[in-house]
N, C-alpha and C positions, 0 to 999 in steps of 0.2 A: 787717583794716583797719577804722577806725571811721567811721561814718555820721553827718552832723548830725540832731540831732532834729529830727522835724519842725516844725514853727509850728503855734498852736491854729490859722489859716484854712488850714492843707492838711488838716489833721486833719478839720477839720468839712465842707471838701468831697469828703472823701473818703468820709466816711461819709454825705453825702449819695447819693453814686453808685453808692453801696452796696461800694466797696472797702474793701480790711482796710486801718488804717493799720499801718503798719510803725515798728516799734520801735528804736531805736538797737544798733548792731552788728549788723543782720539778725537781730534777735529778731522777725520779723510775725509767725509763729506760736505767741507768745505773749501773749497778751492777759489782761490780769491780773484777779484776782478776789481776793475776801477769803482769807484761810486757817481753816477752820476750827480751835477750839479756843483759839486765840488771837490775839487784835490783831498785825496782821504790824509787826514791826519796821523802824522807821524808818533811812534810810540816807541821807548827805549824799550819795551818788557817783552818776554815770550807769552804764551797763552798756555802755560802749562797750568793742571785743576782747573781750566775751565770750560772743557768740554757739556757735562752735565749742564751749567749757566746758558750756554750757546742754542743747546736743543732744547732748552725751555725757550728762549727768546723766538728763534724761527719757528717752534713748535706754535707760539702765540701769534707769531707775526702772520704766520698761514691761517688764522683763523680771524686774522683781522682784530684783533684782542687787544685793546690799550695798554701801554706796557711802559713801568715807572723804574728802571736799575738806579738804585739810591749806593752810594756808599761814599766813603772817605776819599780826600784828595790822593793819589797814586796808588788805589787798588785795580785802576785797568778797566773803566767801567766803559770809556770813548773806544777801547780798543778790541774787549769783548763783542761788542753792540756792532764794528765794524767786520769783524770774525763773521757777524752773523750776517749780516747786509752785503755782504761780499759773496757770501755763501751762492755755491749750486741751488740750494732747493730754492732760497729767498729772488734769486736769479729765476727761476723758472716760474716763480708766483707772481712778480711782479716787473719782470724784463727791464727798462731802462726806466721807470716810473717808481727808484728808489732813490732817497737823496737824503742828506744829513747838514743840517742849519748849524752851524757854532755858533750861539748865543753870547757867548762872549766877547765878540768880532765888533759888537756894533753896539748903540747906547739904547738902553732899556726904554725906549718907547714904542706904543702901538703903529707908530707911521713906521718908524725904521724895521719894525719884525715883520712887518707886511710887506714893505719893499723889497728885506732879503728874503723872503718864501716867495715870491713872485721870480725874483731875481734865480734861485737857486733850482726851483721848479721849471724855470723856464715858461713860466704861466704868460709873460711878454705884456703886462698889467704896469704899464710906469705910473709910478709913485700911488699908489694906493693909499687910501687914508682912513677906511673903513675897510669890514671884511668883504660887502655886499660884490666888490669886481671879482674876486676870485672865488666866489661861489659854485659858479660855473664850471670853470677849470675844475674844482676841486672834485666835483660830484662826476665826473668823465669819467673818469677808467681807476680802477684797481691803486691803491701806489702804498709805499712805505715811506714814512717821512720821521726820520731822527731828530730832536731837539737839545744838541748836546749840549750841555752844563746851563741847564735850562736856568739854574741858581742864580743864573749873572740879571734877569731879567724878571725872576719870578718872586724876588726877595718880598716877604710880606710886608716889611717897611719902608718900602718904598711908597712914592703920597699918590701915585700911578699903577701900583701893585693891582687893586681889583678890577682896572679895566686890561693892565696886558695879561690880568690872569683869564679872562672870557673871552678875549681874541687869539690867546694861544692854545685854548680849547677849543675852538671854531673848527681846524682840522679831524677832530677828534667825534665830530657828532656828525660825520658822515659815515656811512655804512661800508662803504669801499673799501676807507682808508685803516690800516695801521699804523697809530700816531705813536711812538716811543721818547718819552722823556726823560731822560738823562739828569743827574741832579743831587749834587751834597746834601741840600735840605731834605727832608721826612717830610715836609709837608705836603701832602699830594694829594691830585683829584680821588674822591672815594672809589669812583668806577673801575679807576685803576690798578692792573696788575703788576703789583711793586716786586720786585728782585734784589733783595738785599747783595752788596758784588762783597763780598769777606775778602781778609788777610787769605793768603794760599794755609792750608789749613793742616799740614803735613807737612815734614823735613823734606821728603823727599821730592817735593814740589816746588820747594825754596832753593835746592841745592841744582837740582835741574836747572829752574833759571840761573843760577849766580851761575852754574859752570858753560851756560848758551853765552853769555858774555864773556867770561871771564877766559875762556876757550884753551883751560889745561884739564890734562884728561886725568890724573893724581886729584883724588881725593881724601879729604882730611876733618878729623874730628875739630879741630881749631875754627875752621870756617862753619861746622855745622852749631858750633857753638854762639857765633856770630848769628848767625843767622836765626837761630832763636832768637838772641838778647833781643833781636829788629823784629820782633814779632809775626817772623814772617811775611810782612809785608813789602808788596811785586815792588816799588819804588823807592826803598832806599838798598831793597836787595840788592837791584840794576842801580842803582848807582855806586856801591860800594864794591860791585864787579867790574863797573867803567876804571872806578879809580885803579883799584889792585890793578888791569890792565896793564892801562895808561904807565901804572909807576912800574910794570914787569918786577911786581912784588909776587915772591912766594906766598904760600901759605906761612911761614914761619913771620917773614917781615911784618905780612898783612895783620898777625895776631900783635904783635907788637904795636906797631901804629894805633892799631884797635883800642890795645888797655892805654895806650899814652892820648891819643886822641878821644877816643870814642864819637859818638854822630858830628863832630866837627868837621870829620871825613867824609862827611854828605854835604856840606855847607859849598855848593858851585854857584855860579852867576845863573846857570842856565834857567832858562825860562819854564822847563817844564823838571824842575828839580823839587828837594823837599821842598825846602823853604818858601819857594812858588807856590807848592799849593797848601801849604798852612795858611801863609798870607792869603792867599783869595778867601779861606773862610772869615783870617780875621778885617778881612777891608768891609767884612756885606755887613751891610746896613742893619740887618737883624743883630748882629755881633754888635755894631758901635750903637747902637740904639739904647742897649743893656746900661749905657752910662762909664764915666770917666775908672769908676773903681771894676771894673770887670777884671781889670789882668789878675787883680786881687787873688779870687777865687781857681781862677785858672791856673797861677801861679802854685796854690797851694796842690789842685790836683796836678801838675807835674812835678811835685816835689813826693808825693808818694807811692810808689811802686802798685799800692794797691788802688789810688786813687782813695777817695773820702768813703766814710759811712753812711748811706743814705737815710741811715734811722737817728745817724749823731749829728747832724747838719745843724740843731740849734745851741748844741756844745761845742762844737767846730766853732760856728760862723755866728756869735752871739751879736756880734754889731753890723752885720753884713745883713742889708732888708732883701726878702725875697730871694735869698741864694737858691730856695726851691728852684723858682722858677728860674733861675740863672744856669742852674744845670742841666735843666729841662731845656734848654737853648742850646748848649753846648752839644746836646746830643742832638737835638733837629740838626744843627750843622753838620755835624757826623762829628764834629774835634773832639766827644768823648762817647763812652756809651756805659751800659749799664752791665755789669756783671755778680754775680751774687750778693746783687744789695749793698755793691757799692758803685760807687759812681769813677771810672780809671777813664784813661786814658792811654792809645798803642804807643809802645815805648819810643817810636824816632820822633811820633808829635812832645815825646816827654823830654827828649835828647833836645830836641831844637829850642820850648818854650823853658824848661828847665830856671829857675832864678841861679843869675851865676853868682851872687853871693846870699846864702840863704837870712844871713843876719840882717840884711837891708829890706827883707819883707816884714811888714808890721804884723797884718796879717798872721804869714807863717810863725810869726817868736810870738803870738798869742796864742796859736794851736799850738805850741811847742811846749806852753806854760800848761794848756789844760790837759795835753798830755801828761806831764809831768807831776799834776796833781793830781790825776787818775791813778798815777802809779806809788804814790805816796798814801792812800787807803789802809787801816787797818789789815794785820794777815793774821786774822783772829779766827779759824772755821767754824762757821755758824751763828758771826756777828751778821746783822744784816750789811752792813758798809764792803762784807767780805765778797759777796759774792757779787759786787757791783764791777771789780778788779777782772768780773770771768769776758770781757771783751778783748782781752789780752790775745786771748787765744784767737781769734778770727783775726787780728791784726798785730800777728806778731812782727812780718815781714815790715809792716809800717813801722813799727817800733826802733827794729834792729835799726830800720835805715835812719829814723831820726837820731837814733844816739849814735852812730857810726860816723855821721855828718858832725853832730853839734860837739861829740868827743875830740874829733879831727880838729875844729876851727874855735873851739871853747878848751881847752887841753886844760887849764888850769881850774875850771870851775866846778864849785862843789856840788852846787847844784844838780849839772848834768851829773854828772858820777855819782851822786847819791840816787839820780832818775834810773842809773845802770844797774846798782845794786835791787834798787826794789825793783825794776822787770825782771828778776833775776829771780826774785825771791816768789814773784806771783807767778815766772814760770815753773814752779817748781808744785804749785800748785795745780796750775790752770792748764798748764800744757809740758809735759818735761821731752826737752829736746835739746841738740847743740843747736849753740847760735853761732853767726860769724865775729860778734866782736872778741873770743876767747883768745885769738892771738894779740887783738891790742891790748884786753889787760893782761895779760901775762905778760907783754913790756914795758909795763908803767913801772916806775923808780919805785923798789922796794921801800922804802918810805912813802911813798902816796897812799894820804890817809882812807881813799878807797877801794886799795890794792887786794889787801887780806878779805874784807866784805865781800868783794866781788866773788876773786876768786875760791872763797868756800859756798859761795850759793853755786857758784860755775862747777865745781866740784858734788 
């Protein structure tokens, strides 16, 4: 659960009293300091729920433990990892023989990753071109050595991948060191101790951060509602608390903006924004590798709230070869993951890739079709065809939103409206609940020859 930060006047009485101040998410026993090697990189987010992540990282980093933090672009994985590298105790394990490499900085070959570990280490080794010069160096003293967004360099298709993969484990097969690699992809060394970095996993560890930026002390159900739809996730939370900010929007304005905009309001130039780090997953070479039709599929999982059925993927994706293994990609990237047997997507990466007209995917108006003749099955109970109709119910939520979509921008056609009535008629079997389309048909023109149907199954 997350903690408010302190105020500069507790802070400063604190340390008048001689007490440690205490750090957001029960970090006190970190108290930060510079990184050697390199200027520690900058992070819009607070470190709120990741206290528990931190004292597993130093907990391993003291025991010399190789150590893999995998997650999504702006869950905070650079900024935890420095929480911990900064830290008292990692300070007291390994004094100025800690250092942190951005892989990113430099172009994915073995000369250039050996130059900047030489370079950032201060190992004083110009231009190395095998590992064999800093052998030596390496094997001296104790040290910690970060490999942040190791992804940029470790991509597996790249035609160089299996040699900078053996020279960026070279660090790692010494005994001394603790090597930590940082990293979108899932693909990682076996010996390594992976840490999955999550979405903040709790309101009140969401709400913490938006109001560390947002810095009004009025709290409100409107914003906490936001902050769910963003899945809780630390980087478009801080970014949607920059903006409110920035625009000295209340909570009233900011929910307005919200339903008129929605994540467009994350859409900045800045380099460490959403759209920055979706993009880095879709530039790696593993993503363009997939081939010319990938947005295909990607497209279809940000068009459903639930993402796809990982058991209906040959009903889905009848002309799409290998969409298995295409979403088995999606998720080594982190751009999706896996949840009760479907395959989704966190809602800002679905805000951002979203299709802005659903009709111009081919694709999606084929899954729309085989929807729709799912829902068109016999409501005979105890024919066999009847109980084929029972997936309704684990994806009604997909449902709602494809006819709430195709109702909006198809207004006239039978089709979808006859697709309305029969989910209507199979939830009444399969699952009886309200849905949200009952206010649009209760405003269809009393003469609309789907009006009456609807509304007696709605009833």
């Amino acid at each position: 659960m997350g903690t408010a930060l302190p105020n500069k006047h507790s802070l400063r009485s604190r340390l008048k009293t001689g007490q440690r101040p205490r750090l957001p998410g029960d970090l006190s026993s970190y108290i930060t300091s510079s990184v050697f090697g390199e200027p520690p990189a900058s992070s819009p987010m607070s470190c709120y729920e990741r206290g528990e992540l931190v004292e597993k990282i130093v907990h391993l980093a003291e025991n010399l433990t190789l150590i893999t933090p995998i997650g999504s672009g702006g869950t905070g994985r650079t900024y935890t990892v420095l929480i911990a590298l900064r830290g008292y105790r990692i300070r007291r394990r390994f004094g100025r023989n800690r250092w942190i490499v951005y892989c990113d900085r430099f172009p994915a070959s073995c000369v250039h990753f050996l130059h900047q570990l030489s370079e950032v280490t201060g190992a004083g080794i110009e231009g190395p071109d095998d590992p064999d010069p800093l052998r030596s160096f390496l094997s001296s003293k104790e040290m910690m050595i970060v490999l942040d967004n190791a992804e940029s360099i470790l991509d597996p298709q790249r035609m160089s991948a299996e040699d900078i993969y053996a020279v960026v484990k070279e660090p790692g097969q010494f005994n001394n060191i603790c090597l930590c690699i940082t990293s979108r992809i899932s693909i990682v060394p076996p010996d390594y101790e992976t840490l999955n970095i999550p979405t903040l996993s709790v309101s009140e560890a969401a709400c913490d951060t938006f109001y560390h930026v947002y810095r009004r002390d009025e709290r409100s159900d409107r914003v906490n509602s936001i902050l769910e739809q963003l899945d809780f996730h630390p980087l478009p939370i801080t970014l949607l608390a920059t903006v409110a900010k920035e625009n000295k929007w209340g909570a009233s304005r900011l929910n307005e903006e919200w339903e008129r905009q929605r994540t467009q309001i994350l859409r900045t130039s800045d380099s460490n924004g959403l759209a920055a780090a979706i993009e880095h997953s879709l530039a790696s070479l593993t993503f363009q590798g997939l081939g010319p039709d990938t947005r295909g599929p990607l497209g279809v999982i940000t068009f459903f709230p639930q993402g796809v059925d990982g058991n209906s993927l040959d009903r889905l994706f009848p002309t799409t070869s290998n969409v298995t293994g295409i979403l088995h990609v999606f998720c080594v990237l982190s751009l999706a993951y896996r949840n009760n047997g479907f395959v989704t997507m966190l809602a800002p990466f679905r805000g951002h890739l979203h299709p802005e007209d659903p009709k111009s995917s081919q694709l999606l108006s084929m899954i729309k079709e085989s929807y729709f003749t799912g829902l068109s099955v016999d409501l005979y109970p105890g024919r066999p065809r009847f109980k084929k109709a029972r997936w309704i119910a684990s994806e009604i939520v997909n449902v709602e939103h494809l006819l709430n979509i195709f109702t909006s921008i198809d207004t006239n056609s039978d089709d979808v409206w006859d697709a309305c009535a029969n989910s209507l008629k199979h939830l009444y079997w399969h699952k009886k609940q309200l849905i949200t389309l009952g206010p649009k048909i209760g405003g269809l023109p009393d003469g609309h020859r789907s009006k009456s149907e609807c509304l007696f199954e709605l009833l």
